[in-house]
C-alpha positions as CSV (number, residue, x, y, z in Angstrom):
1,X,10.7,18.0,74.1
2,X,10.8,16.9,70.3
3,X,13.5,14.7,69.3
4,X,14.2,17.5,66.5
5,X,14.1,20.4,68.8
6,X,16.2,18.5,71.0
7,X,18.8,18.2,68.6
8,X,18.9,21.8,67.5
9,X,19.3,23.0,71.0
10,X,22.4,20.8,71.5
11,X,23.7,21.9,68.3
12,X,23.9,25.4,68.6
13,X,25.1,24.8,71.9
14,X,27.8,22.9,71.2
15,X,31.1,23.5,71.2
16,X,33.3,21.9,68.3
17,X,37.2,20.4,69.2
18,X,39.5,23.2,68.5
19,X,41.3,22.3,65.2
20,X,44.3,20.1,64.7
21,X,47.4,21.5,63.2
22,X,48.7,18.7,60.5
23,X,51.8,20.2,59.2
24,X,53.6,23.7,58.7
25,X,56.2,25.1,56.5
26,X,57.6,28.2,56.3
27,X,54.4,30.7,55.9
28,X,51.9,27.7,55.3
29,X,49.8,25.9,57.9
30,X,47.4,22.8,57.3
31,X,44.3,22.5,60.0
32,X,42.3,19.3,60.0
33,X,39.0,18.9,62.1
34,X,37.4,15.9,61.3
35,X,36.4,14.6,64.6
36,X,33.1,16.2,65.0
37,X,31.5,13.9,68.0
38,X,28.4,14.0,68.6
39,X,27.6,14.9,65.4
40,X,29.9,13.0,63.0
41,X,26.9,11.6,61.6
42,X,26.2,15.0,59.9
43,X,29.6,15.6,58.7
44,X,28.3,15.6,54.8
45,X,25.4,18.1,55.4
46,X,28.4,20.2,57.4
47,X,29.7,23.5,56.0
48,X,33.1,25.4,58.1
49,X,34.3,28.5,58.9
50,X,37.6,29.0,59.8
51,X,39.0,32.2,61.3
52,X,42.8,33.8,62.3
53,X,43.3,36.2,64.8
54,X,44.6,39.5,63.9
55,X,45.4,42.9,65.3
56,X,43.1,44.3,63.1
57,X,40.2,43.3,62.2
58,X,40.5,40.7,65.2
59,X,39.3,37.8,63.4
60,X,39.3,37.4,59.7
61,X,38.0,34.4,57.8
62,X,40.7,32.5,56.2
63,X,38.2,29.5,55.3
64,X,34.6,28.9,54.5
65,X,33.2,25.4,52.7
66,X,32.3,21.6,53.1
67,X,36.2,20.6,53.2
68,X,37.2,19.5,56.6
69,X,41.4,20.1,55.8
70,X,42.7,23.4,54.6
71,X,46.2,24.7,54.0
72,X,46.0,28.1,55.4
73,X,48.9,30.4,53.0
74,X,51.2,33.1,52.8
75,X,51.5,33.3,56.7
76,X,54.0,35.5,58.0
77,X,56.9,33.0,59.0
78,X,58.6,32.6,62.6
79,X,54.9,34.1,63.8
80,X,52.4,32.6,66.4
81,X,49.2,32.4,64.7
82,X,45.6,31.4,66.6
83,X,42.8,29.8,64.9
84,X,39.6,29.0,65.2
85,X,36.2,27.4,63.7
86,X,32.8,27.4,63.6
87,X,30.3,24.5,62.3
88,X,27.5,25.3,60.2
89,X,24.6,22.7,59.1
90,X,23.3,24.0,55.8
91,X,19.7,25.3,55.0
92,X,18.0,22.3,53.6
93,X,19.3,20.1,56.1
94,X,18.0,21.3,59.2
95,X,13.9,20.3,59.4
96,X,15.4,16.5,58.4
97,X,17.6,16.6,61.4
98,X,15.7,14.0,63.7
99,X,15.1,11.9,60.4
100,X,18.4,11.5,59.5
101,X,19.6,10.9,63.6
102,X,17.5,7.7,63.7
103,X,18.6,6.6,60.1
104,X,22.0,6.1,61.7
105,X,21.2,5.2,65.3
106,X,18.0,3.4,64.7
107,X,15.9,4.1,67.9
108,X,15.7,7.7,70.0
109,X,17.5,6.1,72.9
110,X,20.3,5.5,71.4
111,X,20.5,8.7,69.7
112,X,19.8,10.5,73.8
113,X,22.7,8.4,74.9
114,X,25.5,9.3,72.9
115,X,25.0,13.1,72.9
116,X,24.9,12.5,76.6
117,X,28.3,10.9,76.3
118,X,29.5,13.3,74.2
119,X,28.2,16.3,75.6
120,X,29.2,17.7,78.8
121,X,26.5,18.6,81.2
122,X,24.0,16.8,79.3
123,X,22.6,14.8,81.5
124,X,19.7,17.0,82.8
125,X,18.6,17.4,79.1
126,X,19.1,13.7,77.8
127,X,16.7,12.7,80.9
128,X,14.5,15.5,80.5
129,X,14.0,14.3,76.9
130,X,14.1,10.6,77.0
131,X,11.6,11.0,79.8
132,X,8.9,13.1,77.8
133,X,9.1,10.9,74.7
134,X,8.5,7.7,77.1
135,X,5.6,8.9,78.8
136,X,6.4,8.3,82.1
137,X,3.4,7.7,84.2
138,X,4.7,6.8,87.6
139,X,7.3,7.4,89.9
140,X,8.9,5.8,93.0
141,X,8.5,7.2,96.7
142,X,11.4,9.3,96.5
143,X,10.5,11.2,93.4
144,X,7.9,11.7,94.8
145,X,9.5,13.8,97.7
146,X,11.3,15.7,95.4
147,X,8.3,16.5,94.0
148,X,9.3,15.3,90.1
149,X,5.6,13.8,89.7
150,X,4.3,17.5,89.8
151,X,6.7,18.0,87.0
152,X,5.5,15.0,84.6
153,X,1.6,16.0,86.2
154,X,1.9,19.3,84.6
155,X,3.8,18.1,81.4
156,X,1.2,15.6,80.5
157,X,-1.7,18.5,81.5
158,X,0.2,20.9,79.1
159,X,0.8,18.6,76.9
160,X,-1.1,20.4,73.8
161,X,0.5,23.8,74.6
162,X,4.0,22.6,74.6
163,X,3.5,20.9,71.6
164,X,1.9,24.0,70.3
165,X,5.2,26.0,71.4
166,X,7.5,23.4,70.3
167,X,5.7,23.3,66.7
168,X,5.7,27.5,66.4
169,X,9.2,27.5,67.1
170,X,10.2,24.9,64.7
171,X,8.9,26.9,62.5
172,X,10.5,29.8,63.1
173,X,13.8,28.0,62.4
174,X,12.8,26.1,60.0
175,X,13.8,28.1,57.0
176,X,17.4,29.1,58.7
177,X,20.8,27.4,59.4
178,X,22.4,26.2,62.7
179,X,25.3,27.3,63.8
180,X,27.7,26.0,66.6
181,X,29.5,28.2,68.9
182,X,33.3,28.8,68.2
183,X,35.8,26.3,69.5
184,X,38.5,27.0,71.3
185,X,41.5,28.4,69.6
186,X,44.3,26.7,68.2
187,X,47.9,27.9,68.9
188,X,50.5,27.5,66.2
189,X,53.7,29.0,64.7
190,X,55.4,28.7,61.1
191,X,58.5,26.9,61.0
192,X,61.4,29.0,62.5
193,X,63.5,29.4,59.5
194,X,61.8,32.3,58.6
195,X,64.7,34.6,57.6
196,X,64.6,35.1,53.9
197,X,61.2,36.8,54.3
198,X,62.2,39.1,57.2
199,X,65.5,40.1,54.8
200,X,63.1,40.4,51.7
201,X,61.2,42.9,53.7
202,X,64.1,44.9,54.6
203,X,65.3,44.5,50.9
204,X,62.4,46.4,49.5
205,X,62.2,48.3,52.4
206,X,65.7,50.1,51.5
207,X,65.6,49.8,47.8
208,X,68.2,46.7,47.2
209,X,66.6,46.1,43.7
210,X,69.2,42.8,42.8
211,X,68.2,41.4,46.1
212,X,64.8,41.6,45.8
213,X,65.2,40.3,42.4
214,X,67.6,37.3,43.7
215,X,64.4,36.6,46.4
216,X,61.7,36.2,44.4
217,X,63.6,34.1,42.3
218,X,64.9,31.3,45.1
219,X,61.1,31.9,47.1
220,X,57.9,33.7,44.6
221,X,56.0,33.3,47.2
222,X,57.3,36.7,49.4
223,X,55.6,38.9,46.7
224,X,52.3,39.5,48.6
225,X,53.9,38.2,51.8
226,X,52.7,40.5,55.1
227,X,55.0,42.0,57.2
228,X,54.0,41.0,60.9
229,X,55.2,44.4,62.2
230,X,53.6,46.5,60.3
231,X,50.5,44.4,58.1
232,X,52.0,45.8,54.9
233,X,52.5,44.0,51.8
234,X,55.9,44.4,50.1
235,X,54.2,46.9,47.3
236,X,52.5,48.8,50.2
237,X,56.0,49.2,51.8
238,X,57.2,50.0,48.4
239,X,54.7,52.7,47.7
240,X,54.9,54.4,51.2
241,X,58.6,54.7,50.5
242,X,58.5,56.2,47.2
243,X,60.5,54.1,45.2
244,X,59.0,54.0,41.9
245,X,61.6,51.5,40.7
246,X,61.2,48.9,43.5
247,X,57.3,48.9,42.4
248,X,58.0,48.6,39.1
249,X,60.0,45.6,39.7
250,X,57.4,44.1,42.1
251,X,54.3,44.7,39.9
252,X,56.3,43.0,36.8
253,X,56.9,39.8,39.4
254,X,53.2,39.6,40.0
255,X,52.3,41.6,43.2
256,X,48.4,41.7,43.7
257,X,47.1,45.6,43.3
258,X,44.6,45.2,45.5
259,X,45.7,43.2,48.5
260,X,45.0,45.9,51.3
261,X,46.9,46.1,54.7
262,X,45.9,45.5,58.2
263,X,44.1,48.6,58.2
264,X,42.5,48.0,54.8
265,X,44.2,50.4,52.6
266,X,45.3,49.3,49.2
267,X,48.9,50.4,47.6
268,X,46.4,53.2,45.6
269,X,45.1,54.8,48.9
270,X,48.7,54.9,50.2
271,X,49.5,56.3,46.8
272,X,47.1,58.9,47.1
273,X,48.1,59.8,50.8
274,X,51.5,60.5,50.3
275,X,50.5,63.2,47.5
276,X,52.7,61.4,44.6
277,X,51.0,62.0,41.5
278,X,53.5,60.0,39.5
279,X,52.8,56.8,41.3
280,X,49.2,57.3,41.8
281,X,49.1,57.7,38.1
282,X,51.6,54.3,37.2
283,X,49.4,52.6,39.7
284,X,45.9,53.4,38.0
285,X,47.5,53.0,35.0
286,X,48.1,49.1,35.8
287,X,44.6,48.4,36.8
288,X,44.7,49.4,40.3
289,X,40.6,50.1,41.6
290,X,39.7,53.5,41.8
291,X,36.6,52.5,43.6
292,X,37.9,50.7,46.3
293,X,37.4,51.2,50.1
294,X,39.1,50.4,53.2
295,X,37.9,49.2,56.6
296,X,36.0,52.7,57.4
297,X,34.1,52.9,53.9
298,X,36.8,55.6,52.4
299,X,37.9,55.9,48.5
300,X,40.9,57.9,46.9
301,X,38.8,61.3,46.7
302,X,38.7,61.0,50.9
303,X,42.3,60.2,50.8
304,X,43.3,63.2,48.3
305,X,41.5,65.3,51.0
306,X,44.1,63.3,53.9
307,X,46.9,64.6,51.6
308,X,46.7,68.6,52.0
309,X,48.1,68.5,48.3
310,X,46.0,70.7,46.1
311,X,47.5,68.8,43.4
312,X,46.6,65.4,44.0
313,X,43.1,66.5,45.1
314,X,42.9,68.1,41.5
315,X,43.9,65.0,39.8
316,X,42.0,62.4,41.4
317,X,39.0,64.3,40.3
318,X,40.2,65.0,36.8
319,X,40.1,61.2,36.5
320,X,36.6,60.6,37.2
321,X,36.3,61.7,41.3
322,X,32.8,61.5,43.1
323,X,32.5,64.9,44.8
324,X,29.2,62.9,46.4
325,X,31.0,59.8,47.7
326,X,30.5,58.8,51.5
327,X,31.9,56.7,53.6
328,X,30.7,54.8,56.5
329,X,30.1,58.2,59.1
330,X,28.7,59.6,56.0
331,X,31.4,62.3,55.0
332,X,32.2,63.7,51.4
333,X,35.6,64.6,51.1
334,X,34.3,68.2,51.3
335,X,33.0,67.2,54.6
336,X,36.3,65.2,56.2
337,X,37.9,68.4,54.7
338,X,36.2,70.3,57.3
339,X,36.6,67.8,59.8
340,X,40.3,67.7,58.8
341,X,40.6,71.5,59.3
342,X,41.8,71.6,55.4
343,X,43.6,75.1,54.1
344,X,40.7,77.1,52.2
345,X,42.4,76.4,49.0
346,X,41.2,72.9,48.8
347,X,37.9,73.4,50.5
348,X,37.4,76.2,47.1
349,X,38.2,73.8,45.0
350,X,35.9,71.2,46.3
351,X,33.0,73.6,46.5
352,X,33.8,74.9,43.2
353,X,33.6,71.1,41.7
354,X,30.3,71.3,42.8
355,X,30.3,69.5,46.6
356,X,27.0,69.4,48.7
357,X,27.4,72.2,51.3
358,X,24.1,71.1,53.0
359,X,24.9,67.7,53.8
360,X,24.2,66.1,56.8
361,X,26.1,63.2,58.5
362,X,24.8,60.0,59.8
363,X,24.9,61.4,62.8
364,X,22.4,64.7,61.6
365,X,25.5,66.7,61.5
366,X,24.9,69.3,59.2
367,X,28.1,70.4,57.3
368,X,27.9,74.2,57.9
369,X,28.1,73.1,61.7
370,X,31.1,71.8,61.2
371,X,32.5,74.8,59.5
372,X,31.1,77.6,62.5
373,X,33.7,75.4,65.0
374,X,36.4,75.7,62.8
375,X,39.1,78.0,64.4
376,X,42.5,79.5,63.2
377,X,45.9,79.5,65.0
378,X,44.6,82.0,66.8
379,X,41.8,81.1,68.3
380,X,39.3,82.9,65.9
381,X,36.7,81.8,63.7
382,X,37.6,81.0,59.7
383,X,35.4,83.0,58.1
384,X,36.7,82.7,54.9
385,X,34.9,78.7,55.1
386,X,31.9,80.4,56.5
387,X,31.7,82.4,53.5
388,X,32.0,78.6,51.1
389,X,30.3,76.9,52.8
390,X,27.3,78.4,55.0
391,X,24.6,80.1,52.9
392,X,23.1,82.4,55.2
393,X,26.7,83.8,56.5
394,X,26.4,87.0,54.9
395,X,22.7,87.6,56.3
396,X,24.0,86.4,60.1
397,X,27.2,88.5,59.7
398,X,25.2,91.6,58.6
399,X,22.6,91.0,61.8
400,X,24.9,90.8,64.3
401,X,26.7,94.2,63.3
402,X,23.2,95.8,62.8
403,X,22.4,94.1,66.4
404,X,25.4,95.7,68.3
405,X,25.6,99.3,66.1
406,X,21.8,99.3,67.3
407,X,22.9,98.8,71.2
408,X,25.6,101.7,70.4
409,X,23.3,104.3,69.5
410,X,20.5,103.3,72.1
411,X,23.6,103.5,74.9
412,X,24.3,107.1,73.4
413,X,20.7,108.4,73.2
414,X,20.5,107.2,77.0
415,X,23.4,109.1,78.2
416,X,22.1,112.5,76.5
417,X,18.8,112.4,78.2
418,X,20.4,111.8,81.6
419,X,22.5,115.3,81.0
């Protein structure tokens, strides 16, 4: 084994110390993780990616870069947080790995001993290794019981193969980074006086417009705070209750538009969901991105559809809608209409804006498939969608009743000739 494939296999191996927590405040933590052994060496050809724990997504990335401290922000306060990290050695850096190992340790022995002091369970590899690039030629009486000169025989006879190997698969990584695994997770918790943020969250929560006001003031750093509870932002909590004047007064002290929820919807989807034209409109108005998507690929035209408001549905496509737009499954909003089992007012309109009524899903699902399952309250088929939607209704509506008036009149013609 190469002294550079060696080191690339203990790398990507390896497991990093978990980060160390240098100091907290009320929603801020710092991490440090310097102490990178066996590998310190590398630290300046090292880039880091730091993740939190979530409920969802599970992990997000609250980090990525060459520094090796990081003050991690806007936490919610008197909350246990996890972390973790990952070590990356960059691009350029990795066919120079064994060249830059014996620039600092000198000799390949050296270098085989301290990863096997560092690593655990490295002693099989650091042998296996510092054997092959020694040569080793003979071996006492009881190596030779346990049969280890068969193992150096057929080394040295396959010597040009394994070099061959080792050479192709060098190559194969040669143009790509190495990553380590994750370390373990780090277990941490903002300072306990955490109480202004959990009253600021209940202030805007019921309306309290002065305390809100008197909050932002003494701490500006609530305005795009999360709530813990719920993964809402103060002007998502805002706009799901409704109160126009709370947003006002949140988007004047500098709330972001765009920070989404847990779940990846931004104050405009939540805008859109709720059917409030007004706010949808204020919100737009202020710059908020009527492109943007949440965690399943869906934009305001699939959330005017989640509405049921005929309304909304009508204004969000006044102001520029995409009839055509899909998210991640593949729906159009006519399509999660159907899925949705919408009234047939709003599947009209979307038809009549000129929707694709022979889509398919990702999943080959064609659209009018959808609409032949649809039932009513009482159990029967809607066939007023069937007529939107499915072209060839008409001509399988008309064959089935020639079908059965044929069966009729056959039944009828029978029963004469047996009197």
């Amino acid at each position: 084994m190469s002294l550079q494939h060696y080191l690339i296999q203990q790398f990507t191996s390896w497991k990093p110390p978990a980060p160390e927590v240098l100091n907290r405040s009320k929603g801020d933590i710092t991490l440090c993780w310097d102490k990178l052994e066996p590998f310190q060496f590398l630290t300046k050809y090292f880039l880091y990616r730091v993740e939190k724990n979530n409920k969802i997504p599970k992990w997000t990335v609250v980090y990525s870069g060459g520094k090796s401290t990081k003050t991690i922000e806007n936490l919610a306060p008197r909350h246990p947080h996890k972390f973790r990290i990952k070590v990356i050695i960059k691009t350029e850096t990795v066919p120079s790995l064994a060249e830059k190992a014996l620039e600092h340790f000198v000799n390949e022995q050296a270098i085989y001993e301290h990863c096997h002091k560092h690593i655990e369970n490295g002693i099989n590899t650091y042998q296996e290794g510092f054997d092959m690039r020694n040569n080793i030629d003979s071996a006492n009486d009881e190596d030779m019981k346990n049969g280890k000169v068969e193992i150096a025989k057929a080394g040295s006879s396959n010597a040009n193969g394994d070099t061959v190997r080792e050479e192709e698969s060098m190559n194969n990584m040669k143009m790509k980074w190495l990553e380590s695994q994750w370390s373990e997770e780090t277990w941490t918790n903002t300072d306990t006086d955490g109480t202004s943020a959990v009253c600021f969250a209940m202030a805007v929560r019921c309306g309290y417009l002065k305390q809100v006001q008197n909050m932002l003031e003494e701490r500006p750093g609530l305005i795009n705070i999360v709530n813990s509870n719920n993964g809402y932002t103060p002007l998502a909590t805002a706009v799901r209750q409704g109160d126009i004047n709370t947003i006002r007064l949140l988007l004047l002290s500098g709330a972001d538009l765009e920070q989404p929820s847990a779940a990846g919807l931004t104050p405009l989807h939540l805008a859109v969901l709720a059917g409030n034209v007004e706010l949808t409109e204020l919100l737009i108005d202020r710059g908020a991105d009527f492109h943007a998507r949440d965690w399943n690929g869906m934009r305001i035209e699939h959330y005017a559809v989640d509405s049921c408001d005929l309304g909304m549905i009508r204004y969000v496509f006044d102001k520029g809608g995409d009839v055509s737009v899909e998210d991640n499954n593949g729906w159009t909003p006519l399509f999660r209409a159907l899925c949705q089992g919408a009234k047939s007012s709003v599947i009209e309109e979307l038809v009549a804006r000129g929707s694709d009524v022979n889509l398919k899903d990702r999943a080959g699902l064609p659209l009018a498939s959808v609409a032949k399952i649809l039932k009513n309250r009482y159990g029967q088929n809607r066939d007023s969608i069937l007529r939107l939607v499915d072209c060839n209704y008409p001509h399988e509506k008309a064959q089935a009743n020639f079908t059965r008036l044929t069966k009729k009149v056959y039944n009828i013609h029978s029963m004469l000739k047996l009197l």
